[in-house]
C-alpha positions in Angstrom: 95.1 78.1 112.6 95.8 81.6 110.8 95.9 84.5 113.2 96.6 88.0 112.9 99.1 89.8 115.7 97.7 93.7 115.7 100.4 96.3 117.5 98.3 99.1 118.5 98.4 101.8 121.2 95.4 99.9 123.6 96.1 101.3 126.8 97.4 105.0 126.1 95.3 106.9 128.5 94.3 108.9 125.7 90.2 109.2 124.2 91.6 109.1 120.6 94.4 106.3 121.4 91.8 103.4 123.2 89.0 104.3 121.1 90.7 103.6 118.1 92.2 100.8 119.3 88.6 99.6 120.8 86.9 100.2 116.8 89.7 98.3 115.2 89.2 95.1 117.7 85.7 95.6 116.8 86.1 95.5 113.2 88.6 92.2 113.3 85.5 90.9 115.2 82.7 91.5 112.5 84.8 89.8 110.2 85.1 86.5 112.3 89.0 87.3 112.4 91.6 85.1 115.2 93.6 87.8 116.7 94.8 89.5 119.7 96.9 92.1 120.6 100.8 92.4 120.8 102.1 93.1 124.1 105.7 93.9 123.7 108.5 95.2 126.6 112.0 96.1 125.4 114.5 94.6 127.9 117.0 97.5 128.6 120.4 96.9 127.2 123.4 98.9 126.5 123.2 98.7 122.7 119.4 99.7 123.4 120.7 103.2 125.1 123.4 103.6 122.5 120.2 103.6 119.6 118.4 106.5 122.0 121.2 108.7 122.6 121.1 110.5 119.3 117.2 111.1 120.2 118.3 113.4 122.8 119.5 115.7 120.5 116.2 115.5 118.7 114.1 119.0 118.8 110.6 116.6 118.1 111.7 114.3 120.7 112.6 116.8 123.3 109.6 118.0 123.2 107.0 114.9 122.7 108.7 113.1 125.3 111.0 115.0 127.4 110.1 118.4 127.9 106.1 117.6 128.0 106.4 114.9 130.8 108.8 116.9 133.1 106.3 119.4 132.5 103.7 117.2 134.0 105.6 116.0 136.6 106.4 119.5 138.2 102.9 120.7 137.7 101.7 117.6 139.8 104.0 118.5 142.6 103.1 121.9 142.4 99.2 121.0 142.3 98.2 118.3 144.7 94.3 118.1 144.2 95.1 118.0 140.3 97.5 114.6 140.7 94.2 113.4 142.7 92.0 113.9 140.2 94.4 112.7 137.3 94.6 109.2 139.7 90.4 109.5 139.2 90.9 109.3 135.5 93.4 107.2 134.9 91.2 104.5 136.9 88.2 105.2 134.4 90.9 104.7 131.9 91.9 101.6 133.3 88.8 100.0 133.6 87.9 100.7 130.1 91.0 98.8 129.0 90.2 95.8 131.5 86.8 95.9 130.3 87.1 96.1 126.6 90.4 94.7 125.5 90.6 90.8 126.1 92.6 89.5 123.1 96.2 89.8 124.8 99.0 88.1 123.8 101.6 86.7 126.2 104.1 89.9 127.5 107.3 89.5 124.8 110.2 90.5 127.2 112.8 91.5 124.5 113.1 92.0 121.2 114.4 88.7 120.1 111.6 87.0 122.1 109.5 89.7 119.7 110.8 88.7 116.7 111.0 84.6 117.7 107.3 84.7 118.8 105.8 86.9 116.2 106.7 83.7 113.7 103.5 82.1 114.8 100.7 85.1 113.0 100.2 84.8 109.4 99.9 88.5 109.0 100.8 91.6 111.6 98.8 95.4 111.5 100.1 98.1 112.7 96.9 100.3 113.7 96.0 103.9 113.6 97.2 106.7 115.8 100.5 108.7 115.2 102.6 105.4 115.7 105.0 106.8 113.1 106.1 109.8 114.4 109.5 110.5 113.7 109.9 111.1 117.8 109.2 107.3 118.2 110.0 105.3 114.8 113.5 104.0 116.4 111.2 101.5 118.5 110.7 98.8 115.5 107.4 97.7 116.9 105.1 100.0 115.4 107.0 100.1 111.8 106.9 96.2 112.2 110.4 95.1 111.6 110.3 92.7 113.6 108.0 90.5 111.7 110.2 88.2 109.1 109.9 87.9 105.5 107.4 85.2 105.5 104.8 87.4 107.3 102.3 89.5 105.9 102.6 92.6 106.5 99.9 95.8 107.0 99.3 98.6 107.9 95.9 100.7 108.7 94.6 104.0 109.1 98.5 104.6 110.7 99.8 108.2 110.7 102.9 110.5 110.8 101.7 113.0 113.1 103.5 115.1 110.8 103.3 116.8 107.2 106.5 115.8 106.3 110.0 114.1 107.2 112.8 115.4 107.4 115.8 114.0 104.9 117.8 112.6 108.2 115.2 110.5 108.6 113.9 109.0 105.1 116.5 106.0 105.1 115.0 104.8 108.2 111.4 105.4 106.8 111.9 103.7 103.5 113.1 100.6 104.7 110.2 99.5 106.8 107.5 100.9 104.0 109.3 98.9 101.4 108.6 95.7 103.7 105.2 96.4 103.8 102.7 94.1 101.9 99.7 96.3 102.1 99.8 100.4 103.4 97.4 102.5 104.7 97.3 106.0 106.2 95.2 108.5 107.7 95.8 111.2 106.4 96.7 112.6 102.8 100.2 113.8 103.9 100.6 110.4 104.9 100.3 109.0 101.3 102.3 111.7 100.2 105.3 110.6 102.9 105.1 106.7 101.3 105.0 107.6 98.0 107.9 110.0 98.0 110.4 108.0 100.6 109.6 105.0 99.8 108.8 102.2 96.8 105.3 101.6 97.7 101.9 102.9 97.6 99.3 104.0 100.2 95.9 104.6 100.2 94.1 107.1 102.6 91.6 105.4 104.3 89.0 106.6 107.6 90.1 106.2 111.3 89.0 103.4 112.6 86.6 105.1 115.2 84.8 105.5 111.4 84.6 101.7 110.5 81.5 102.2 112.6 78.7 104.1 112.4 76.6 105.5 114.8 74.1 102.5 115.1 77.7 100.0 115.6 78.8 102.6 118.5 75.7 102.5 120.0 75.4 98.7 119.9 79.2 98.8 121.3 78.5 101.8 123.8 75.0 102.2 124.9 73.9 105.9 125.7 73.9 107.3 129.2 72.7 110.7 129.5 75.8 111.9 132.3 74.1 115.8 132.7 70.1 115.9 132.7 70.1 119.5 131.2 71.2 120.9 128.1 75.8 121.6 127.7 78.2 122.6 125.4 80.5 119.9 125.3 84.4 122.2 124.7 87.0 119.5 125.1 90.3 121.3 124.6 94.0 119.9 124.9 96.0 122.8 123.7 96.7 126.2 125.6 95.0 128.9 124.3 93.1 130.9 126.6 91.2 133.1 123.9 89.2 129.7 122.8 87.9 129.0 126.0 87.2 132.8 126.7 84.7 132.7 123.0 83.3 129.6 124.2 82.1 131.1 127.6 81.1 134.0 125.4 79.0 131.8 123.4 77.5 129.9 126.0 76.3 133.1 127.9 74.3 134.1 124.8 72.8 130.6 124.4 72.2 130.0 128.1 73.9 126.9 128.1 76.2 125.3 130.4 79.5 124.2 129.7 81.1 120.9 130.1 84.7 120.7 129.9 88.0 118.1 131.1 90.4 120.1 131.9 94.0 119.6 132.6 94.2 116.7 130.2 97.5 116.6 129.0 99.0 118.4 132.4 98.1 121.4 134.5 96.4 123.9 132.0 96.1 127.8 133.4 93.8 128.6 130.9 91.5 125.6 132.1 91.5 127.5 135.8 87.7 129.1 136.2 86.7 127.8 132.7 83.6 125.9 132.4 80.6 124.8 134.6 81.0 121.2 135.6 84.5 119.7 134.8 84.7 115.9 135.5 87.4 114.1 136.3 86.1 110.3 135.9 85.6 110.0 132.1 86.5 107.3 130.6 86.4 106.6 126.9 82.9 105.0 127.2 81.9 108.6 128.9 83.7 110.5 126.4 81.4 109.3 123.3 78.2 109.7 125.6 79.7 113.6 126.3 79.6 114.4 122.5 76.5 111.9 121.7 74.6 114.3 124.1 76.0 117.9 123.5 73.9 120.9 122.0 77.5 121.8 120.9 80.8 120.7 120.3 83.8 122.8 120.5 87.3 121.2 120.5 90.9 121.1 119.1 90.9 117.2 119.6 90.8 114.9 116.1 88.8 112.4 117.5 86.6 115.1 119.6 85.6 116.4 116.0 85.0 112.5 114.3 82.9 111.9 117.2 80.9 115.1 116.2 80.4 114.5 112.6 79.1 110.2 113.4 76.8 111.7 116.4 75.9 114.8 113.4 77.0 117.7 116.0 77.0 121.5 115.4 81.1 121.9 116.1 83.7 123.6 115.5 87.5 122.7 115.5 90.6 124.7 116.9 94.3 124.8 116.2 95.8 122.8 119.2 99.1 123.8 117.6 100.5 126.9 115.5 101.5 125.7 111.7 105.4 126.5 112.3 105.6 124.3 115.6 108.1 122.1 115.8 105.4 119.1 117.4 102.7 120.4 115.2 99.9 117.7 114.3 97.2 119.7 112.9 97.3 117.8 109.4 95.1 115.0 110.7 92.8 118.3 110.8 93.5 119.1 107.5 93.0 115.6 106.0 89.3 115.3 107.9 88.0 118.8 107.1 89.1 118.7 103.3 87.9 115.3 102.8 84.7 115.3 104.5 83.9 118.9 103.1 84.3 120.6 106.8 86.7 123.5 106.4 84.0 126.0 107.5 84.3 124.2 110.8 87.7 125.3 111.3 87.6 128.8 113.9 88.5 131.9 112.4 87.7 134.0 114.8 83.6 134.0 114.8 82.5 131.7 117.8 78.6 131.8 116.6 80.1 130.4 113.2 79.3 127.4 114.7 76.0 127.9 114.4 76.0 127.8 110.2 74.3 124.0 109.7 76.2 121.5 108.5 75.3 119.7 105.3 75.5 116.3 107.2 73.7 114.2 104.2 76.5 115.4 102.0 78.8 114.9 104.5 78.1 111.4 105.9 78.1 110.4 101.8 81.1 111.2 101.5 82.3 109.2 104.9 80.2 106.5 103.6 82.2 106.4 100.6 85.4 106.6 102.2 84.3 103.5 104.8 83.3 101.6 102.3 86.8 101.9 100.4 88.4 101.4 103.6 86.7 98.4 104.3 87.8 97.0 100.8 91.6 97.6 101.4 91.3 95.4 105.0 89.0 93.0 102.3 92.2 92.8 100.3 94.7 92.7 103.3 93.1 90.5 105.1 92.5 88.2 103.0 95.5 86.0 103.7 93.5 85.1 107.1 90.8 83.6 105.6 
């Protein structure tokens, strides 16, 4: 029996991270495919902790991983209703997982039971998120070289998180895209990364939250109406307090009220006093039904804004991070506004820009165009499975 082992980020408590991971399981399941996810552990050794060490002295890493979840740790201590309320939506997190993601394999304790036990898939996929950041490629999970020679292997919609990589770091990059049998990325920087490190080619194909369309996500998530009157939906992960301020500024003038998740990566100032009803039990289910329902969608989130082009949303799309940061992402951003024909939606300063219609028949042709080219690379990659 052919099978397929997928390695994606499935219980992440992050929107972008399960629903992504929800829309690819959905897709293997159109296409009648056998295969469940890889659950992997990594047993704690002293070569393991020799590998990290040089991490430490990594300025991405410090900040992705170090610096961001001391961060969140203090604030919790410092704010005891908001470690409450994170335990409220981290449950709604949970049970989305439990509810939605039943293909698991058995836990692989261990890298050699990894590698031993991944023998038995035809082919592996490495999903979509920024599974390739330089802050975590060390792990050989996500760059899948742990899968043997006889293995086919793939990868879709998978991103950098970055525009490019640094030259310390190209060796490491071009040995696990030269074992690749068939790559794809998210973004264009991404195809620019392959081609230039590496011996292969890429093509840039839609996230998988975009494999569906509305109809498939409304078959998948029915719609529940969570606020009976009219919102603005602003979902914001970054910082700035001048976004939030133009958003209240905008609602005033539309009479609108304002529906907002704050604290959502850790205790946010600029979240304090800002919006009108601020949930804490969201899950990803509730998340799609937030932006299915809006009047408006404000966010610096990638998938907030794919959400609002499939549900056809008046939105507009924020820097989370400044262009010369260090952990800047905002080229998955880039990629979706250039390719879909959105750069007007990026904020420049005029809140009621947002109001300028979008031409969404021209737009959803061209994200028709793009899934139906994405769904012919997984044609070809998956075709070993048939």
């Amino acid at each position: 029996m052919k099978k397929l082992g997928i390695c994606v980020c499935y219980n992440h408590k992050n929107y972008g991270s399960q629903l992504q991971s929800y829309a690819t399981t959905a897709e293997l399941k159109r296409r009648n495919i056998d295969f469940e996810i890889i659950r992997y552990k990594k047993k704690i050794t002293p070569q393991l902790l020799m590998k990290y060490l040089p991490k430490l002295f990594d300025p991405v890493f410090i900040n992705d991983r170090i610096i961001e979840n001391y961060q969140k740790k203090i604030m919790m201590k410092f704010h005891k209703q908001l470690k409450s309320d994170n335990e409220i939506r981290s449950n709604a997190f949970d049970k989305f997982s439990q509810e939605r993601f039943k293909n698991l394999s058995p836990v692989y304790y261990g890298y050699e039971s990894l590698q031993e036990q991944s023998k038995k898939y035809t082919a592996v996929m490495v999903g979509s998120d920024q599974l390739w950041s330089p802050s975590g490629i060390n792990s050989n999970f996500y760059n899948l070289m742990f899968a043997d020679n006889n293995t086919v292997k793939i990868s879709y919609a998978t991103s950098f998180g970055v525009a490019q990589i640094k030259p310390k770091y190209q060796k490491i990059y071009k040995t696990f895209l030269d074992r690749l049998n068939f790559i794809s990325v998210r973004e264009n920087s991404g195809k620019k990364i392959v081609e230039s490190v590496s011996s292969n080619n890429a093509e840039v194909v839609v996230d998988p939250v975009l494999l569906l369309d509305d109809k498939q996500w409304l078959e998948e998530i029915p719609n529940k109406r969570l606020y009976d009157e009219p919102y603005i939906f602003a979902y914001f992960l970054g910082k700035t307090p001048e976004y939030r301020q133009a958003v209240t500024e905008f609602a005033k003038k539309k009479d609108l009220k304002i529906v907002t998740e704050p604290h959502m990566d850790s205790y946010n100032k600029a979240d304090e006093g800002f919006g009108d009803y601020t949930p804490f039990d969201i899950g990803p289910a509730e998340f799609v039904n937030l932006i299915r329902n809006a009047e408006y969608v404000f966010t610096d989130s990638f998938h907030g804004s794919v959400f609002s082009v499939i549900y056809q949303k008046q939105f507009m799309v924020f820097n989370r991070y400044s262009d010369n940061s260090v952990s800047s992402k905002n080229s998955r951003i880039d990629s979706f506004c250039a390719n879909y024909g959105l750069s007007e939606r990026r904020y420049g300063g005029d809140i009621f820009a947002v109001e300028s219609r979008i031409d969404y028949p021209s737009v959803l042709e061209k994200v028709n165009e793009h899934r139906n080219s994405s769904k012919a690379f997984l044609d070809k990659a998956l075709e070993c499975l048939k």
